[in-house]
N, C-alpha and C positions, 0 to 999 in steps of 0.2 A: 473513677480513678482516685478520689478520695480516703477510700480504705485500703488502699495499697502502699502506703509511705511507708514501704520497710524494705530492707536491701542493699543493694547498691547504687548510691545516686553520683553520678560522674559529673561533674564540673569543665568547662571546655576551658583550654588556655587560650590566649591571645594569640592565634594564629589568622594570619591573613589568608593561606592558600584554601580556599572552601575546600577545595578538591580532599589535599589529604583532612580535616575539620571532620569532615564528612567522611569520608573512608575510617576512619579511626573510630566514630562514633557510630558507623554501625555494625563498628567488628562489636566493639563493646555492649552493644544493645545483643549482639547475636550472643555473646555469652552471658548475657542475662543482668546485663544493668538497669535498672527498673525505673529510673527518673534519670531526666537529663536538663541540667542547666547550662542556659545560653549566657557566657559572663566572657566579654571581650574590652579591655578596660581602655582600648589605645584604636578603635576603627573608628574610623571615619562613617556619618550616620549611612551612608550608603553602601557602605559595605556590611557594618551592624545591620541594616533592615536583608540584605541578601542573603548573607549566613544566614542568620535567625528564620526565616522564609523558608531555606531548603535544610536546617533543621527539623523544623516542625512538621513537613511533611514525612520526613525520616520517622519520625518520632507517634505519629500515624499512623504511618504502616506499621509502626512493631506495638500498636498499642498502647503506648508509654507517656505518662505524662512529661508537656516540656514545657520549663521552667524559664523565666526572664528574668536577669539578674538586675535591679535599680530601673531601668527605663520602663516607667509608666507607660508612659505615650508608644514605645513599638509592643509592649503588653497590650495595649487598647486598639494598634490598629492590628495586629496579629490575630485579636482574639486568644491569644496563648492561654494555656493550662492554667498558668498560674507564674506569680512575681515573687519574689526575694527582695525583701529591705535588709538594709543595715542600717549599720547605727548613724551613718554621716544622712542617710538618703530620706525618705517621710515618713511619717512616726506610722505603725501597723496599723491603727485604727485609723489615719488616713488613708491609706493604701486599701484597706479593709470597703470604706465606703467608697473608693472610687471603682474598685473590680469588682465587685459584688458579693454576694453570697455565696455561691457554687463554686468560686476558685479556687484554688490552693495557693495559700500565701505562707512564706516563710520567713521567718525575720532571725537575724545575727544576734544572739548575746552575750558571746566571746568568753568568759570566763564567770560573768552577773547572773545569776539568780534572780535577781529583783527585775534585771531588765526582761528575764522569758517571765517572772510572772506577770509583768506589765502586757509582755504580747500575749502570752494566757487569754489574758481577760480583754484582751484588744480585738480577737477576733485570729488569729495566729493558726494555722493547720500545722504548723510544725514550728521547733524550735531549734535553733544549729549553733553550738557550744564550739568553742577553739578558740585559737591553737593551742594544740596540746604538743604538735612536735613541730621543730624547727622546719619549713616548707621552702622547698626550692623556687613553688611561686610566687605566694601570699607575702609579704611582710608583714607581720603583727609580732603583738607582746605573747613569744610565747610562754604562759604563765597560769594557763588553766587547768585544776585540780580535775585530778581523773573520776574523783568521787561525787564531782558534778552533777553526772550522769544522773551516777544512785539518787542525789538528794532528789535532783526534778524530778522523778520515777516516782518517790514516794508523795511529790504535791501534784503531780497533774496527769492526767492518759496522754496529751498528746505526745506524736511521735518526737522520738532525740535524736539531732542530727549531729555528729564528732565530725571535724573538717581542722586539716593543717597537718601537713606532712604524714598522710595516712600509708603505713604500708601495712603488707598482709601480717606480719608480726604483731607491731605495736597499736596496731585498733581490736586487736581480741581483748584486751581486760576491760576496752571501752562497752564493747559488746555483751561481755558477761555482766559490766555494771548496768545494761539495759539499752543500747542506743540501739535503737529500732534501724539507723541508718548510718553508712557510712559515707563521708563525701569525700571524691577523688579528683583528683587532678591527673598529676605527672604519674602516679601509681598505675594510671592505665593508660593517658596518652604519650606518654613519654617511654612508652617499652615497647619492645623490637614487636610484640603479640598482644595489644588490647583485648582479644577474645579472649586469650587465658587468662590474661590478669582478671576480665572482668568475671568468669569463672570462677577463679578461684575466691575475688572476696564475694561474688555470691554465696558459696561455698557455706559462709561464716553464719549464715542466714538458714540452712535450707533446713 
């Protein structure tokens, strides 16, 4: 699952209803979103470990690695694909020794340079760069150069992840400067067709 971090990687919003969480994310797996992270920033731990459970199963069936946003502890009793740090949560090389070696670990470094080469060398499977547009989820500074991309591209192989306010327009020059991945939100579960939406930014990829 490792050599696949390119494409479309979908990010889940904060929704309590599994039912549609779930309906939406396997229209999107069906049009070919290739990673899916688990990020619910406002559930309750037992609802958190429920989603995330019939998740992962979803995410199984279609083959697809699936991602735990910040929580250690439901990444360890999951066994899940792999975590995502950011910057408030434990530094990558802690995250790094606590999951192992075979995971896929993703860490946040917003518009820094110095902070992906710190995950670089920390043990990091991918690196996720934004905001680059104003997001109808995320609040962040958005303030990050698009030429980003380019520069980590010319210091390191691992894969680049663009996330904040992604649609199918304004993530093509992120693409062309190199980002192996795009990460989505509302761009696919917030439209009337997650299938197509995730089609088409696969599209961007194929």
């Amino acid at each position: 699952m490792m050599n696949n971090l390119r494409g479309l990687y979908i990010v889940t919003p904060d929704w309590d209803d599994t039912e549609q969480l779930l309906k939406a994310t396997e229209q999107a797996l069906q049009g070919g979103a290739n990673i899916v992270q688990y990020r619910h920033k406002t559930a309750s731990v037992g609802l958190r470990k429920e989603q995330a459970l019939a998740l992962q199963v979803l995410c199984r069936q279609y083959q697809k690695p699936f991602i735990i946003n910040d929580h250690l502890d439901l990444f360890l009793e999951l066994d899940a694909d792999g975590l995502h740090v950011g910057g408030m949560d434990i530094s990558v090389a802690q995250a790094r020794a606590q999951i192992g070696t075979d995971k896929i670990l993703g860490a946040s470094c917003y518009g820094d340079l110095e902070l992906a080469r710190t995950a670089v060398s920390s043990g990091a499977s991918y690196v996720a760069f934004g905001g680059f547009y104003p997001s109808r989820i995320k609040k962040y500074a958005v303030t990050t150069a698009a030429t980003i991309v380019a520069d980590a591209g010319k210091e390191f192989q691992l894969s680049k992840v663009v996330i904040g306010g992604m649609t199918l327009e304004n993530c093509q020059p992120l693409v062309q400067y190199g980002a192996e991945m795009v990460a989505v939100i509302s761009g696919v579960y917030m439209t009337d067709d997650p299938k197509l939406a995730a089609q088409q930014f696969s599209a961007l990829f194929a």
